[in-house]
C-alpha positions in Angstrom: -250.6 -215.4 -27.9 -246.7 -215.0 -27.6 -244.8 -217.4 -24.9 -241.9 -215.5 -23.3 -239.1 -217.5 -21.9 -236.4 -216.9 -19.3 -233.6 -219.0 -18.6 -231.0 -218.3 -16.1 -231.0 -215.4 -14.0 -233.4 -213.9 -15.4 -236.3 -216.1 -14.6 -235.6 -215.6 -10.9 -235.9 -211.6 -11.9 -239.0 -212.4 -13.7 -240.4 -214.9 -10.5 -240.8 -217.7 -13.6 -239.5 -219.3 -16.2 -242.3 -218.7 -18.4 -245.7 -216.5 -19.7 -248.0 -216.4 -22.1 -249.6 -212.9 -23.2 -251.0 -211.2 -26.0 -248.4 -208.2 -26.5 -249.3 -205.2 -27.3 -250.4 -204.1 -31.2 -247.2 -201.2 -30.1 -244.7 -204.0 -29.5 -243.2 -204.3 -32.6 -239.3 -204.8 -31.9 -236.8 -206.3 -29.5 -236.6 -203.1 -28.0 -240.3 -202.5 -27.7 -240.8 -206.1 -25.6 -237.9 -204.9 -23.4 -239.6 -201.6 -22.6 -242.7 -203.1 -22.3 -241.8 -205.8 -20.0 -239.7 -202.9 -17.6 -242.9 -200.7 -17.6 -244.4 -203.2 -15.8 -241.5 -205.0 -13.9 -238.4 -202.8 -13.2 -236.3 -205.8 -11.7 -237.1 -208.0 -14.8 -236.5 -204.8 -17.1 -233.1 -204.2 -15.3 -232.0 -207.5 -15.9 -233.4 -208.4 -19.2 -231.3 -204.9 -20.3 -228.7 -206.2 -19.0 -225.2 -206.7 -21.4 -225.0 -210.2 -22.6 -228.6 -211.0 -22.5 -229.4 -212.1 -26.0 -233.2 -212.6 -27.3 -234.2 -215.3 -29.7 -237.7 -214.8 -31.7 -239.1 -218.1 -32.6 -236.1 -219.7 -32.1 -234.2 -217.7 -33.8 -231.3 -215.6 -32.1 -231.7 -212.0 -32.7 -228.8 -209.3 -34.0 -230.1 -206.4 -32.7 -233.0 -205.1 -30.9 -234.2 -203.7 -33.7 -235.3 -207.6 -35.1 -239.1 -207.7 -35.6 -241.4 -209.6 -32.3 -244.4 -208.7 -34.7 -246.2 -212.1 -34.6 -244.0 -214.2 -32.6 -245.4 -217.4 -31.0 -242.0 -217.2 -28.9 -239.4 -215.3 -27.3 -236.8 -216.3 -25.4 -234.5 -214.0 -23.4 -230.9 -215.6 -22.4 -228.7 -214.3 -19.6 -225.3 -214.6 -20.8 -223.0 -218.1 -19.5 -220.0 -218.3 -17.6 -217.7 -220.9 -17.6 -214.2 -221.7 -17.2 
């Protein structure tokens, strides 16, 4: 089972700030999760695609969407922070 996180925005796009699955043997990257997760949620997929969202795996902040979710026990997706 893989816990994916949303903080920010993006857990009001996802209706919670958290969920626990089993992903799919084909969701093997960053980039696989994303698709995944907008096949089945369009708003959530819009906004997790978003620029500035940035993904750590296992805790672990990721440099591309080409990292490796094979196996995570987390994932968090972060929108981007303002401040000023």
């Amino acid at each position: 089972m893989t816990t994916i996180l949303f903080f920010g925005r993006l857990s009001d796009a996802a209706g919670c700030s958290r969920m626990t699955c089993d992903l799919p043997k084909t969701v093997t990257t960053v980039a696989g999760l994303r698709a995944w997760l907008a096949a089945r949620d369009p708003i959530l997929g819009e906004a997790i695609q978003s620029p500035g969202v940035r993904v750590a795996v296992n805790q672990t902040f990721c440099l591309s969407d080409a990292d490796p979710t094979l196996g995570a026990r987390e994932i968090a997706f972060m929108s981007p922070l303002s401040g000023g």
